[in-house]
Structures are given as C-alpha cells and as structure tokens.
VONU-383906 format. One line per 10 residues: for each residue y, x, z of C-alpha. Coordinates in Angstrom, 1 decimal, padded with zeros to 4 digits. Layout:
BEGIN
Y:X:Z ~ ...
***
This chain:
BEGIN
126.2:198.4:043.0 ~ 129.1:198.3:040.6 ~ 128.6:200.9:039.1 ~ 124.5:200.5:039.0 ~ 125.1:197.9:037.2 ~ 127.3:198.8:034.6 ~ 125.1:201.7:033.6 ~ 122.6:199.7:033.3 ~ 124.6:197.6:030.7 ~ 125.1:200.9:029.0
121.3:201.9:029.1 ~ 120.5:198.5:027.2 ~ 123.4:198.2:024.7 ~ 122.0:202.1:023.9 ~ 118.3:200.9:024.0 ~ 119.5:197.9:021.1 ~ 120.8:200.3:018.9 ~ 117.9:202.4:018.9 ~ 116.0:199.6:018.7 ~ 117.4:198.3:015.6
117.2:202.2:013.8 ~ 113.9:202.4:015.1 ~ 113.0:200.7:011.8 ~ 115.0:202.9:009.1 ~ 113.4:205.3:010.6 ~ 109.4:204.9:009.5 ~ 108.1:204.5:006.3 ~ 107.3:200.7:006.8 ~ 108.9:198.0:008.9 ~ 107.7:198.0:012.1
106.0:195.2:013.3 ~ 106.8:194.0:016.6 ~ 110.7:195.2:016.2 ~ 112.2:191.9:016.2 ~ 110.4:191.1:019.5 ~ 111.1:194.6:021.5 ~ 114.9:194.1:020.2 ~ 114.7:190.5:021.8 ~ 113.7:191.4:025.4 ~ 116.8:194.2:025.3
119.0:191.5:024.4 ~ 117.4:189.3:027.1 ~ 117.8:191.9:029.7 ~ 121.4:192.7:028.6 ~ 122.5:188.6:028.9 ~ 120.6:188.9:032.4 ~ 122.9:192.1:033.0 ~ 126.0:190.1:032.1 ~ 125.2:187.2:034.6 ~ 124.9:189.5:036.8
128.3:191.0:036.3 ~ 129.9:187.8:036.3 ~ 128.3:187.0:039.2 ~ 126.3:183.6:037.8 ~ 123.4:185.4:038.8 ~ 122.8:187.0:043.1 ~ 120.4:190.0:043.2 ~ 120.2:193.0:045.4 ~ 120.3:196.8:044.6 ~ 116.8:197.2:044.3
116.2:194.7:042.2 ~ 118.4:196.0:040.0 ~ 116.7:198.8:039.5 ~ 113.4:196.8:038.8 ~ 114.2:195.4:035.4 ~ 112.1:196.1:032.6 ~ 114.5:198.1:030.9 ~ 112.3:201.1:032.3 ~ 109.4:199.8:030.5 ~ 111.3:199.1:027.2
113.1:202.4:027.0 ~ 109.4:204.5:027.1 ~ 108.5:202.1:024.6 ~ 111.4:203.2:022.5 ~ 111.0:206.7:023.9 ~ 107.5:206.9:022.6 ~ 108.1:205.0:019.1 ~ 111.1:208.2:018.3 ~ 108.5:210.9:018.9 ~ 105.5:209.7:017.0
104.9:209.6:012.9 ~ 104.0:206.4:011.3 ~ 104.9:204.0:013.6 ~ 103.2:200.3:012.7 ~ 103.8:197.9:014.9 ~ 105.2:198.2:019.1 ~ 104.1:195.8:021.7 ~ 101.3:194.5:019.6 ~ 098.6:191.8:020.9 ~ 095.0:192.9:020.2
092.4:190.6:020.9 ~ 088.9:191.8:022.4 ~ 085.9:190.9:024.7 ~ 085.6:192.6:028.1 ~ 082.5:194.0:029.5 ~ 081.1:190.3:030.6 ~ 082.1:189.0:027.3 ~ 084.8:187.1:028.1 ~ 087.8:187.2:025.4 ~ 090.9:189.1:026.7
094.0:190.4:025.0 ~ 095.8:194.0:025.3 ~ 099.6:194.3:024.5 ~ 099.4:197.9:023.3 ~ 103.3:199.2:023.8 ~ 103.0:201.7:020.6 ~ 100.7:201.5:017.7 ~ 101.4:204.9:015.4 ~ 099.8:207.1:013.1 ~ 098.9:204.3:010.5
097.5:202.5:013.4 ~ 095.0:205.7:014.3 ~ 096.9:206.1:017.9 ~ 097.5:204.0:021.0 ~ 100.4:204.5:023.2 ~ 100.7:203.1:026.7 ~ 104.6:204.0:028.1 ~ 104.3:203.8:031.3 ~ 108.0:204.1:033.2 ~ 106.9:203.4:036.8
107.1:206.5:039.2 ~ 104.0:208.6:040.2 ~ 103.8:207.9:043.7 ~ 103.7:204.3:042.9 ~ 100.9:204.5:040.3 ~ 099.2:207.0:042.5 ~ 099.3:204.6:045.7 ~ 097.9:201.4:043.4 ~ 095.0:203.8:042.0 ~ 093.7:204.2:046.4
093.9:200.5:046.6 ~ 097.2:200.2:048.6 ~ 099.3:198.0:045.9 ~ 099.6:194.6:045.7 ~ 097.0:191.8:045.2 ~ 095.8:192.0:041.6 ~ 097.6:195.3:040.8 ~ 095.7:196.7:038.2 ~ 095.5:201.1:038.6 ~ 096.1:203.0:035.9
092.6:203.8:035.5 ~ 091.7:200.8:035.0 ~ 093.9:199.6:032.5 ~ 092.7:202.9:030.9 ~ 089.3:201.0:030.8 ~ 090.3:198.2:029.0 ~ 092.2:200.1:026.6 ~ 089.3:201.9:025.4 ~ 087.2:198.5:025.6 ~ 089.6:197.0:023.2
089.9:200.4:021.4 ~ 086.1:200.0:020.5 ~ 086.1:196.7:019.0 ~ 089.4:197.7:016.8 ~ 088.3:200.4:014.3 ~ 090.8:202.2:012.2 ~ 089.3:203.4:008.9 ~ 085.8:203.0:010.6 ~ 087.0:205.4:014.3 ~ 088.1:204.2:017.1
091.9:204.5:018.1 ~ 092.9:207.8:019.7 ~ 095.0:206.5:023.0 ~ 097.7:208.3:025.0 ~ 098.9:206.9:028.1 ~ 103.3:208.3:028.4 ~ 103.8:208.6:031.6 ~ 107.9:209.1:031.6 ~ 108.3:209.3:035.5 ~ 105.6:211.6:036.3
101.7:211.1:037.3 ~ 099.5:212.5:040.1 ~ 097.2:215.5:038.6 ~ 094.4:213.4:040.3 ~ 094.9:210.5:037.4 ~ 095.6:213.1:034.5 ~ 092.5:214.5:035.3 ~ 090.7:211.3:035.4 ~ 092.4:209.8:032.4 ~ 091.3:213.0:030.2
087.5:212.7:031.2 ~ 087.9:208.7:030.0 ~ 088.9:210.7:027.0 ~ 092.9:209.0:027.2 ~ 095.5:211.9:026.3 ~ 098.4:212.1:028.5 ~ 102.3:212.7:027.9 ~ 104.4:213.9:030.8 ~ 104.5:215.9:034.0 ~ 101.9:215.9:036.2
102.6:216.9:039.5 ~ 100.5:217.8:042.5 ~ 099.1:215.8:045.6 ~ 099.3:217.8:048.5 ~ 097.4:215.4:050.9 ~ 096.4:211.9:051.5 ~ 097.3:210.6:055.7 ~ 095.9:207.6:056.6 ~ 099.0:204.7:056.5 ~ 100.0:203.5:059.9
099.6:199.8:060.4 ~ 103.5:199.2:059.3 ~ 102.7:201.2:056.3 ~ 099.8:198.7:055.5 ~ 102.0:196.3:054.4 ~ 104.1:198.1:052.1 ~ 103.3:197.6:048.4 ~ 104.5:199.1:045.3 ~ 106.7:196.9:043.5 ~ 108.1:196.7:040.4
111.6:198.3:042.0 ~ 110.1:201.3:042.3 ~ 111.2:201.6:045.9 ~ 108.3:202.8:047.7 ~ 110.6:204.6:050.5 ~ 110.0:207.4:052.7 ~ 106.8:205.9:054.5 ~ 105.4:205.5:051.0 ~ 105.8:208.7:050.2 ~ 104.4:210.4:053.1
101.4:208.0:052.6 ~ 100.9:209.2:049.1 ~ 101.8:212.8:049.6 ~ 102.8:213.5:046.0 ~ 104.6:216.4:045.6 ~ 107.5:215.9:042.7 ~ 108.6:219.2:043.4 ~ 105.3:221.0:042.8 ~ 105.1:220.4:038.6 ~ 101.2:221.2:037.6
102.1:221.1:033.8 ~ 104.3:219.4:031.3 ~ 103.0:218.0:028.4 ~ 104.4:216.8:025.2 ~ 103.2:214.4:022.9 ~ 100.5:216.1:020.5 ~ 102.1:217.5:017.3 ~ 099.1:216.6:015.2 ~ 096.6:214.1:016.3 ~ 092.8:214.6:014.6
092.0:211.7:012.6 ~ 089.1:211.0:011.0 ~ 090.2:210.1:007.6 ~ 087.7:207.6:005.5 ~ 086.7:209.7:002.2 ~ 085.6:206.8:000.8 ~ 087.2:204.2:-001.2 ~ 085.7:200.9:-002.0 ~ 087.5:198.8:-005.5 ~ 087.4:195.4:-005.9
087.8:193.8:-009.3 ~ 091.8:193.5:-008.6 ~ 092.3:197.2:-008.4 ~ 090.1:198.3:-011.4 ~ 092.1:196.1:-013.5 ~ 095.5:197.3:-012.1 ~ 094.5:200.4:-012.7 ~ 093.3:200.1:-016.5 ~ 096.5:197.8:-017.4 ~ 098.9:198.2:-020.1
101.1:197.2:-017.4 ~ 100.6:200.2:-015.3 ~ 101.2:202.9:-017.9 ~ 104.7:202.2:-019.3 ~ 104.5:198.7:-020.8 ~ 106.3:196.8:-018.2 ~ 109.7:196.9:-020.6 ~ 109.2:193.3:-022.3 ~ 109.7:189.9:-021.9 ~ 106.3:188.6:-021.8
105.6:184.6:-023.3 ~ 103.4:184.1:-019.8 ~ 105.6:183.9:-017.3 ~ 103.2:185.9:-014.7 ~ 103.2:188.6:-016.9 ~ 106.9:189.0:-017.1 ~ 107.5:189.1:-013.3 ~ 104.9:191.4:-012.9 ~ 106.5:193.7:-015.4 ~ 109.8:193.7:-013.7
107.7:194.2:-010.5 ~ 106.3:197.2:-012.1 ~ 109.9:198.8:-013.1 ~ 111.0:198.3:-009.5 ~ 108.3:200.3:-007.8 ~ 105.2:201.8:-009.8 ~ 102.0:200.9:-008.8 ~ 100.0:203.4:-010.7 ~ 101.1:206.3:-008.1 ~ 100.3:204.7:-005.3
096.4:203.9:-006.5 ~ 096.3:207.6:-007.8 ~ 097.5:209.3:-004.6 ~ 095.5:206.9:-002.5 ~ 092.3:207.5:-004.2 ~ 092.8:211.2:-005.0 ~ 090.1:213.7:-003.4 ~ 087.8:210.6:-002.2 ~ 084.9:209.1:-003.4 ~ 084.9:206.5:-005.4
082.3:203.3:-004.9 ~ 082.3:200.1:-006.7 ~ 079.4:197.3:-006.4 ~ 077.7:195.8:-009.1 ~ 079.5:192.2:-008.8 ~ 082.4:194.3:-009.1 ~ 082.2:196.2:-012.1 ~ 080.2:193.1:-014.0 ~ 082.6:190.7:-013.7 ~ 085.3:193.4:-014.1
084.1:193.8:-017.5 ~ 083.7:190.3:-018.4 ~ 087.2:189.8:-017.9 ~ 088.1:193.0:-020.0 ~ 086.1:191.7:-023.0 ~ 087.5:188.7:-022.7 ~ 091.5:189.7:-022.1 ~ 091.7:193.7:-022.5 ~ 093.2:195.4:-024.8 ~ 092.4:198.8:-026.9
094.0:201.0:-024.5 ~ 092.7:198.7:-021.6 ~ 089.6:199.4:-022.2 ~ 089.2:202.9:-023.5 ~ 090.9:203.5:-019.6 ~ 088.1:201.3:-018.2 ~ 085.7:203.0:-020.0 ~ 087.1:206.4:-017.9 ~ 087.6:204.8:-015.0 ~ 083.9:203.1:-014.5
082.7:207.0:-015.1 ~ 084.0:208.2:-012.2 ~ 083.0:205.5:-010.0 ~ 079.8:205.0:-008.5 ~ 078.1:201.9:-008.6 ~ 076.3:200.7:-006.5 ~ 074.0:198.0:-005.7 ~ 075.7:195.0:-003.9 ~ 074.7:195.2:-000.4 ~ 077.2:193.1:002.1
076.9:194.6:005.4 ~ 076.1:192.3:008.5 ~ 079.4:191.4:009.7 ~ 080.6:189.8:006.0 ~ 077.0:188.0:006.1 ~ 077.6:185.9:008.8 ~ 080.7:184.8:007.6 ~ 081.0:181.6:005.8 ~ 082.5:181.1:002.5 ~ 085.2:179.4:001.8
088.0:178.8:-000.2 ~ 090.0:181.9:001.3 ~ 086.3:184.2:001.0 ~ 084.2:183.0:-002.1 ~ 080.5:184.7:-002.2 ~ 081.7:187.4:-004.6 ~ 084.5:188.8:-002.3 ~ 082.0:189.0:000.5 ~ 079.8:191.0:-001.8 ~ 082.4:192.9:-002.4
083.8:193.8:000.6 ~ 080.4:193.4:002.2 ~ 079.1:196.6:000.3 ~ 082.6:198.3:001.4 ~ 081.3:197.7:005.2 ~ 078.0:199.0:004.7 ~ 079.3:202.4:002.7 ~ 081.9:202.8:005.6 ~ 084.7:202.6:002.6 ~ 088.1:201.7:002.3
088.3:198.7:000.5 ~ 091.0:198.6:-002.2 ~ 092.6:195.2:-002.9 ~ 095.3:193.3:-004.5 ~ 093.0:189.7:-002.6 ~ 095.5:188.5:000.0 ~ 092.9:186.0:001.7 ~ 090.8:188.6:002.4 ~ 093.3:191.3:004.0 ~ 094.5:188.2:005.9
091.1:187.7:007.7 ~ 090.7:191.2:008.2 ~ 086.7:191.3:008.6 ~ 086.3:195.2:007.2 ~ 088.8:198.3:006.3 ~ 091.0:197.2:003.3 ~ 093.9:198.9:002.1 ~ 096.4:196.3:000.4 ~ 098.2:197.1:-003.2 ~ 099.7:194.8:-005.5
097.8:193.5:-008.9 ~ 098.3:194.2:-012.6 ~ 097.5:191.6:-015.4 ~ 095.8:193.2:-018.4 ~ 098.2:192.4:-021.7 ~ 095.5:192.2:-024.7 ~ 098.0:191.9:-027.7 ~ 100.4:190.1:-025.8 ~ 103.0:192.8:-025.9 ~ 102.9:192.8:-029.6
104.5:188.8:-029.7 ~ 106.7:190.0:-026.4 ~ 110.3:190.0:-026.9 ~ 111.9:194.0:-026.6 ~ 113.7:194.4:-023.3 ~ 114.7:197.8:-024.7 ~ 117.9:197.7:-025.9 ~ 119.7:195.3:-023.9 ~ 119.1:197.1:-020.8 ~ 119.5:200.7:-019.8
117.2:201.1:-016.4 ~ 118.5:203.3:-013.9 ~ 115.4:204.9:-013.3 ~ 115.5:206.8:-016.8 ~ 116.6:210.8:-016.6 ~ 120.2:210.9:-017.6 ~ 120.9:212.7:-020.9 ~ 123.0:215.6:-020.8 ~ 124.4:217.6:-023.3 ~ 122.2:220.3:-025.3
119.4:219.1:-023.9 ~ 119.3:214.4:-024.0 ~ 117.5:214.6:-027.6 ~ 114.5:216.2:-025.3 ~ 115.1:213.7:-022.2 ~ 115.5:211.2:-024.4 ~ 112.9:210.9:-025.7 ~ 110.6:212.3:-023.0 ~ 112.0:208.9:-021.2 ~ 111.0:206.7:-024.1
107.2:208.1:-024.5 ~ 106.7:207.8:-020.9 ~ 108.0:204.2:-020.9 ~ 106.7:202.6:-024.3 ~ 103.0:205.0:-024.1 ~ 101.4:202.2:-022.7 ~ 102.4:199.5:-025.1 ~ 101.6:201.8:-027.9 ~ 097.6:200.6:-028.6 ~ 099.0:197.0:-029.2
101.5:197.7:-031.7 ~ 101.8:198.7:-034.9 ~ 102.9:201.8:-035.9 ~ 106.2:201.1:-037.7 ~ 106.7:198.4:-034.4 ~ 106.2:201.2:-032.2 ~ 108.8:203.5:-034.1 ~ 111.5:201.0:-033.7 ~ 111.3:199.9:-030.2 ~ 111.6:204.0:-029.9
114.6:204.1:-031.7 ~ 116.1:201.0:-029.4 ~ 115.0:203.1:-027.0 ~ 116.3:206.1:-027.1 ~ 119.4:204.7:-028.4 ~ 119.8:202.7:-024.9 ~ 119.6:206.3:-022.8 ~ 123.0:207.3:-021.3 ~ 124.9:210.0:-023.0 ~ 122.9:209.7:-026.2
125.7:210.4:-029.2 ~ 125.8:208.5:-032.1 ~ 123.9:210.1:-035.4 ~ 125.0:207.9:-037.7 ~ 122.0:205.6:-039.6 ~ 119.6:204.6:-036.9 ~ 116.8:205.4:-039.7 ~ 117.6:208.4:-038.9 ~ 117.7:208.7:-034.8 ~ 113.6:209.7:-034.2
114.2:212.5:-036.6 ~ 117.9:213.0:-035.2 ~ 116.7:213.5:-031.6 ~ 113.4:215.9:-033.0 ~ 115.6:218.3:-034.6 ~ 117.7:218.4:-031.5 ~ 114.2:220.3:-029.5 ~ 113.2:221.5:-032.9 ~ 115.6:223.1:-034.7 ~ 114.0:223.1:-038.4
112.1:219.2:-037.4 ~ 108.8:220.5:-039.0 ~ 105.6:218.9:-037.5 ~ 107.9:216.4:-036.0 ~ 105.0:213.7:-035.0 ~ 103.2:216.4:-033.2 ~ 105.7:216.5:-031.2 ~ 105.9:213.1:-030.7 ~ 102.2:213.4:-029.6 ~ 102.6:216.4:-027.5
105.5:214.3:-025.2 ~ 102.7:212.7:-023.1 ~ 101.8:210.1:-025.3 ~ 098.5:208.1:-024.8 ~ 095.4:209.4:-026.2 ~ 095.2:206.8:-029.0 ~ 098.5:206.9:-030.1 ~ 097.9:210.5:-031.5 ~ 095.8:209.1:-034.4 ~ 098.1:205.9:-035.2
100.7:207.4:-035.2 ~ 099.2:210.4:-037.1 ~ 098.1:208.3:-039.4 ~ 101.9:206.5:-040.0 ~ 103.6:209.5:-040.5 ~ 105.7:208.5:-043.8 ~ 107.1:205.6:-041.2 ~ 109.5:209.0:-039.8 ~ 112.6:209.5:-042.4
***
C-alpha cells in the first residue's frame, strides 16, 4: 500500500503541473483552470493525510480517488485545439422540462466540441449500461442523452456542439456502437464482449463502484474481453464545424472600425481622458486586425437602427478621415431592415438591454449572424451569438489640440533601423503610425510630428538641422530626392493625405 500510495502522490503533483501549463498552452485563459487545479491540490492534501496516517483507508479505496477522472480531463484538454473552458456548468431543461445542469469535463474548439473523459474501466461501464450497478447509477448512454439534450439548447455560432465521449480505460464495442448512432464520437479502445452469463445470486449484489474493483465474478458476469482490441481510436484531427458566414455590427464596432484611433493615431496625449487610455490601449494590442481578420470572407449585415444612429454620431463627432472610412465601410455592408428575432422580443429592456440593442442584436438572431460588439451588458446576458472586441472613440479634431507623444517615447513595437537601409524603416514606421492622424492636422503640423518621429527611431544618425531630416531620410531611399512627397504618398499613407500634403509641398526643405 506504501508504495500505492506514494505513486499516487507522484500522479497528482504531475497532474498540478500540467494543470497549471495547461493554460500557456491555448490561445486564451482557460476558464475553469483555477477550479480543476483546486481538486488536484485537494486530492494531493487528502494523499498526504493519508501518508501521515491522519487519515484510515484501505487499498481499494485508494485506487478510487478522483484523480482518474481529473487526469482524462487533463489528458483530453493536451490533445485538443482551442481549449475554452474545463469542467464547465451548462444549464438546460430536460425532456419534462425540468431545469438541470451538465458539468461538461472539456469545452474546445472555440467552444464547437464537448468532451466527456471518462477514466472508469470498461467492464464497469459495460455492467452499469445492463442495469447491474448501483441504485441511481447513471449508464453511459444515458448521460450520452443528456449531453446531447443540453447540447441542443447551447448553440455555438448557430450549431449544436459536436460531443466526444474519452473513454481512457477502454469501452465495450456494444456502447461505441450505440454512442455513434446517438451521433457522440468516441476516443479510445474498444474492446469486444464475448458473452453475457446470467449473475449467480452472490454476484447480484456486487456493484460497480467508484474503485474500480469489480473482481473476477464481475468480470465473468460482464464477459468483456480486454484482450480482444476491436479498434483504437484517437481524437479526431479536424472536427467539421459549421462556421457562421455571417457577421452582424452593432454601432460600437462600425465606429471602431472608422476611428482615427484605429489607423495610427493612438500616439498622443489626448485632453479627454478616455481618449488617451484608449490610445495607449490601442499601441498595446491593435484592434483594427482583429475586426479585419474576423470579418474577412463573411458577409457583412448591419440594421437600420444601427447604421442611423451610427451616423448621427459621426456627424456630430467624426472627423474627415472618419468619415470618408464610414462612407466605405457602410458600402460594403448590407442593411437591413430591423427585425429582432423572437427570443430578443420577449426579453425585457432594461438598463443593461435598452430597445435599440435588442434591435440590434435582435436582427443578428433572425439573420443567424455573428454579432460584433464592443456592449458588455449584452455579451454578459448572452441571449444570441456575439463575438466581443474592444471599442474605439472617434477623434474629430481632437488630435490637432493633443499633446505629441512622439518624441519622448520610442515604442518598442517600431522596426529597428539598421544601417543602409533606417532612412526607409524610418520612415515607413512613421507613415504607418501618424497616417491616421494626418486628416486633422495641418500640413506643416503633420511634417513636424514626422520629423519627431523619425528622429525618435533607434539607430537613426544625426543629419545635422532637423529642417533638414524629412529630406535627409528621402535621399537615403532616393538617391537624387526628386519627387520626394510622392514618396511620402507612396509609403502607405491615407488616401487624403496625398492631396494635403501635395498641396504643401514647399513645407519640405
């Protein structure tokens, strides 16, 4: 028992660490880590009592904590892609309409897939599934049942959750087969059932514990066959998903997506405080990439609430640049009619859902669309498909009166100069950070925070005058500097800073 016991120590110290790395590594935090973490640390301090003899337990019992169960949790969360959330509580109503709740071990695949690890042995399960467990033992199957009752009432991007059951100590070929026509995938070896012989009267008694130590009655009983393997099978590689192709954009993402904020002029310190945060919010993680990769190769749908009030607020706050984007944007959208669905019209409004939003999302319902938002109340209440992103003010000619951020701070995320070549980088690092600030400044304005700029960008020597440096760094890509503000045009500048600065072309010494 000794030894039993300390490798069962060693299974749950293991199990913590993976635990904990479980997190680093998946593209988001996984919801639910803290809480699997927990229960290892609660079976370990069990473990210990155990060892110093606080706590009196036999063999078998040993063998029946739930660190099976936690390490095909953990088993299952390493060997699946975009792991959200383990051991997660879904609420649903069963067949009679009663409300019920379903811990689902592992939710993965952007929440698309299901995973039930299952670390109890086959002849157990098998012997539960002909009725001969113990009182209230739920089979297999018919956990499979509520799984794809809950499953129904869950959708994911408008389908319903693919769900694997991981069997990690072997199931009957009699339950595969079952649990594939349910339509449940299964992970693990499936092994044969020879025969079914009736228990004696001794045998009646026996039940299928947690500990997993059915005995040789038991087996006999059950008949399966570990020896005879039917098939192994692995997790699927590539699980089909019905991606949405629609995309739904509420008011916060069209203005994110048209602000000055959002195409390079995050470097100021803005007079409104909001604006400023958002801004260094901006230069830590660009939101603009996101939006664009999200949105790319789907259709895009926006009501009419939407788009009107939208617009209101770009008249009233929105800039040149603003709104020539807007002006893009509302092309390729297509708007349509509000029309909230049935599920956001019974919902009352409130101060977390006013009657716009339910419009809003409403018509996303009915179009089967994936609701773009920056609207925390709404993601929160989680009454249609939403996809959360983070919101953009629009700047109007607030960047003009902003303080320059430019030259007291060099930003790690600009290219590093090097020599022969930083007059190019240079200044391809300035156009792409100060293009979106260009509509709302003047010309000459523009030409200095450049200078600033590039000035500011490690490795960049020193010319001499700083008159001088926009012409200094153009004759560095173009040896004889002729036609030197088409160049600056050509580096990716805004539409409508061709003809400014076009038009201000004496400003360039």
């Amino acid at each position: 028992m000794r030894s039993l016991l300390c490798e069962r120590i060693a299974i749950a110290k293991d199990l913590i660490k993976r635990a904990e790395a479980l997190s680093k590594s998946q593209k988001r935090r996984i919801e639910g880590g803290a809480k699997l973490c927990g229960k290892l640390k609660a079976e370990l301090n069990f473990l210990h009592k155990v060892e110093a003899g606080k706590v009196a337990i036999k063999e078998s019992h040993l063998q029946s904590t739930n660190l099976t169960h936690l390490q095909a949790i953990i088993q299952s969360a390493e060997n699946l892609e975009d792991v959200v959330s383990v051991l997660h509580v879904f609420a649903y109503e069963d067949r009679f309409g009663d409300k019920q709740t379903l811990v689902v071990d592992v939710v993965a695949n952007g929440g698309h897939t299901w995973v039930k690890a299952i670390g109890r042995k086959a002849e157990a399960l098998h012997n539960i599934w002909l009725g001969r467990g113990q009182y209230g033992d739920k089979s297999v199957i018919e956990q499979a049942e509520d799984f794809l009752q809950a499953s129904r009432q869950q959708p994911v991007e408008y389908s319903n959750p693919h769900i694997i059951f991981a069997f990690y100590n072997s199931v009957s070929s009699p339950m595969a087969e079952r649990l594939k026509e349910m339509g449940i995938s299964v992970r693990g070896d499936v092994v044969a059932v020879n025969s079914l012989a009736e228990p004696s009267a001794e045998n009646e008694h026996l039940n299928s514990s947690e500990s997993d130590e059915e005995g040789p009655e038991l087996l006999q009983v059950t008949r399966v066959d570990r020896e005879n393997l039917v098939a192994s099978i692995a997790f699927p590689t590539q699980i089909k998903v019905n991606v949405c192709n629609r995309v739904n954009l509420d008011i916060t993402t069209l203005i994110t997506y048209v602000s000055a904020l959002s195409y390079g002029g995050c470097y100021f310190v803005f007079k409104e405080k909001v604006l400023t945060e958002q801004a260094a919010q901006e230069r830590r993680e660009r939101v603009l990439p996101q939006l664009k990769e999200f949105m790319e190769g789907k259709e895009l749908f926006a009501c009419e609430s939407a788009v009107r009030d939208f617009q209101s607020i770009l008249e009233t706050l929105g800039g040149p640049g603003e709104k020539e984007r807007a002006t893009l944007l509302v092309k390729r959208i297509n708007v349509v009619p509000d029309q909230p669905s049935d599920r956001a019209l019974g919902l009352v409004a409130s101060s977390k859902i006013n009657s716009r939003s339910l419009a809003i999302f409403g018509t996303g319902d009915t179009l089967k669309a994936i609701t773009m938002t920056a609207n925390s109340k709404w993601v929160m209440t989680r009454h249609s498909e939403v996809v959360a992103t983070v919101t953009r003010k629009l700047n109007r000619e607030k960047a003009a009166s902003a303080e320059d951020s430019l030259g007291a701070h060099r930003y790690s995320s600009r290219a590093p100069c090097v020599p022969g070549q930083w007059g190019h980088v240079a200044l391809n690092n300035a156009t792409a950070e100060l293009s979106g600030a260009r509509s709302s400044l003047s010309a000459s304005r523009f030409l200095c925070l450049m200078q600033k700029h590039i000035l500011s960008s490690p490795g960049v020597p020193c010319l001499g005058k700083q008159d001088k440096v926009i012409k200094g760094h153009i004759d560095c890509f173009t040896p004889s500097g002729s036609d030197a503000m088409s160049f600056l045009i050509h580096a990716d500048m805004v539409p409508c800073a061709s003809h400014m600065l076009q038009g201000d072309a004496d400003n360039v010494v």
